[in-house]
C-alpha positions, 0 to 999 in steps of 0.5 A: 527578292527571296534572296534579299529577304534571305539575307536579311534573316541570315544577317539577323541570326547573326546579329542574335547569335552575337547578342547571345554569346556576349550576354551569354553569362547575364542571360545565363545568370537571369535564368538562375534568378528565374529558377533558383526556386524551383522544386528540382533545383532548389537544394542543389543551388542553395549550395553553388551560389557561386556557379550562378552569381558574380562571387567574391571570396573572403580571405581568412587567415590561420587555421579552422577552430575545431568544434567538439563532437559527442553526437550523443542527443536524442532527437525529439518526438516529432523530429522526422515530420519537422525534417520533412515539413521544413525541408531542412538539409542540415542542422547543427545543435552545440550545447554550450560549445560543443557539437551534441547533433549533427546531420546533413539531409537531401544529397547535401554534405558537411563541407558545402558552402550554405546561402545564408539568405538574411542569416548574413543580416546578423553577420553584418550587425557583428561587423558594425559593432566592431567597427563603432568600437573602432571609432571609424563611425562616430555615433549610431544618430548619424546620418547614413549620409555622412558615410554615404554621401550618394544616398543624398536626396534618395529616399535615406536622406534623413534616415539615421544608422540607428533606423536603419539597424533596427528596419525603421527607415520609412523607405517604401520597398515592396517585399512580395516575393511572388509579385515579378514587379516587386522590388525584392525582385527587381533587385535580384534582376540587378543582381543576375545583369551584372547592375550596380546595387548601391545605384539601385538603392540610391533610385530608391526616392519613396517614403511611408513614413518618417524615420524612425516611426514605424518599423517595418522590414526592408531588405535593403536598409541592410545594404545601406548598413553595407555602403555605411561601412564601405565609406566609414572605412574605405574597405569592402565588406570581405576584407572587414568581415574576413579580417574581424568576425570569420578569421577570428571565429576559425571559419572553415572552407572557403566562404564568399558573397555573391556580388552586384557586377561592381563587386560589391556584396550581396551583404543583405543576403548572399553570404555563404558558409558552412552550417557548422559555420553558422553555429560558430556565430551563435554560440560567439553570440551565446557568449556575448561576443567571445568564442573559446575565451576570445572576445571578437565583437564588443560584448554590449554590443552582442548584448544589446544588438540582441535586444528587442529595441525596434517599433513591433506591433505587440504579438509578432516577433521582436527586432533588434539590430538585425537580430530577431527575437521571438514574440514570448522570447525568453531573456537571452533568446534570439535568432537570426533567419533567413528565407526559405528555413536558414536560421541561427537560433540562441538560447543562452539559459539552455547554453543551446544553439542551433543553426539551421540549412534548408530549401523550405519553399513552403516558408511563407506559409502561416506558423511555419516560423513557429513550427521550427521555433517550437522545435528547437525549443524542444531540442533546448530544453532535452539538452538542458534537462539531461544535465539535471 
């Protein structure tokens, strides 16, 4: 009997051992879901996205564009503390066009490809508007349908382009990163298993409110911006990003989107750049679509993209097409953000942009957006005032 019962557990470690080496690479992806976060490892991941997630690269043709360097800014009272709040590991700071300050912090370095988080949310209101300009998508009152016709009888059945630009698509999806259930969460598992993200948007059948009503900030309405563009042009986003947006602004190193296990990228939040990278974004978009005398996106559509237009409540901040604004913002000043302390700010008065890495686990925490607006505000207005 002990021989048989000996047997049967030898036959279930093999059985297990088996299980473990051909799901190898998903459990392994799933622990860096489940510690991606993490205080030890947080810095260190943010920059090798693509050791832990399925990745694709995209292609950019021609040489990187150089940025002028003088390094010659002052930081601001208080700055030691803002680096240390945040946990910023690298800030980039132009003044109209050129590098004024620069800084790489906790082990990081110049050339290391940064996670955008939502920042990538931007990256891809820049490639629509090319791809409206193109005509490949008639107008912003269709249907997402009409290009993503598997989204049929899904939750943006009746959504438009325009409502999902502006976050205003009524679709239920719960962004509690704390809660293991929500949905925010259970996307990153499709992520980490190698799923399809465009069949876990399609599961999505749940509304709060009619399009268009009300806005309210949903992660995954960027996704379907993804599936719009993807079926408006029978292209995936890397060529189209690569071909029309990186390529033309002289993009360095060698940027790429994790991806789903179809291959299809992580466009609502899985670009990865460098942070000088990241600046070439805003100062194209400090000179409404042109950088260095090239025009890339059409210059109405850097205009109006940047423009509060969605439903906010009054006193928090304001919403574009994917585009923030803040909630006293000055014409002509906008960023983009992204968890855990990336962002992209623009201030075109000052000629001032700032573009902002970090492993800031501490994100969430009431007036931490503001705490690094009221910074940069700082550093743009230092810059603007040294000129008179």
């Amino acid at each position: 009997m002990w021989k048989t019962i000996l047997r049967g557990l030898a036959g279930l470690v093999l059985i297990a051992v088996a299980l473990g080496v051909w799901k190898r690479e998903e459990l392994v992806r799933l622990n860096a879901v489940n510690t991606l976060f993490s205080e030890e490892k947080i810095v260190h991941n943010f920059s090798h996205m693509a050791d832990l997630f399925h990745s694709k690269p995209i292609e950019i043709s021609g040489t990187p564009t150089p940025l002028l360097s003088s390094q010659d800014m002052t930081p601001p009272q208080g700055w030691e503390e803002w680096l240390n709040r945040r946990s910023v590991t690298a800030i980039v700071v132009l003044k109209d066009g050129d590098i004024h300050y620069e800084s790489y912090y906790q082990g990081t370095g110049q050339n290391d490809p940064r996670i955008s988080w939502s920042v990538a949310k931007s990256y891809l209101s820049a490639l629509f508007g090319v791809v409206l300009a193109n005509g490949d998508i008639a107008s912003l009152e269709d249907t997402v349908t009409t290009y993503a016709p598997s989204l049929k009888g899904s939750a943006y059945e009746n959504a438009t382009i325009l409502n999902v630009l502006q976050m205003s698509s009524g679709v239920t999806f719960d962004e509690d990163y704390l809660d293991f259930w929500s949905d925010i969460n259970k996307m990153g598992r499709v992520l980490a298993l190698g799923g399809s993200m465009d069949g876990f948007a399609a599961g999505l059948t749940e509304t709060f409110e009619a399009p268009g009503a009300q806005w309210k900030y949903v992660s995954i309405d960027t996704h379907i911006l993804g599936m719009v563009l993807r079926g408006a042009t029978g292209r995936d986003i890397p060529d189209l990003l690569g071909e029309y947006v990186l390529g033309p602004l002289g993009t360095y190193g060698a940027p790429h989107y994790v991806t789903d296990g179809d291959g299809v990228s992580f466009v609502l939040g899985g670009l990865n750049l460098t942070t000088r990278d990241y600046a070439r974004m805003g100062e194209m978009f400090r000179n409404d679509g042109a950088f260095q005398g090239r025009q890339i996106i059409p210059a109405d559509w850097a205009v109006q993209s940047t423009t509060p237009s969605a439903k906010t409540k009054p006193g928090n901040l304001k919403y574009g097409y994917q585009w923030w604004m803040p909630a006293d913002a000055q014409p002509g000043e906008f960023l983009a953000r992204g968890i855990y302390g990336q962002y992209v700010y623009v201030n075109k008065e000052a000629g001032v942009v700032i573009a902002v890495n970090a492993a800031d686990r501490a994100f969430r925490e009431e007036g931490a957006n503001e705490d690094s607006i009221t910074m940069f505000r700082k550093i743009a207005t230092h810059l603007k005032e040294r000129e008179s």
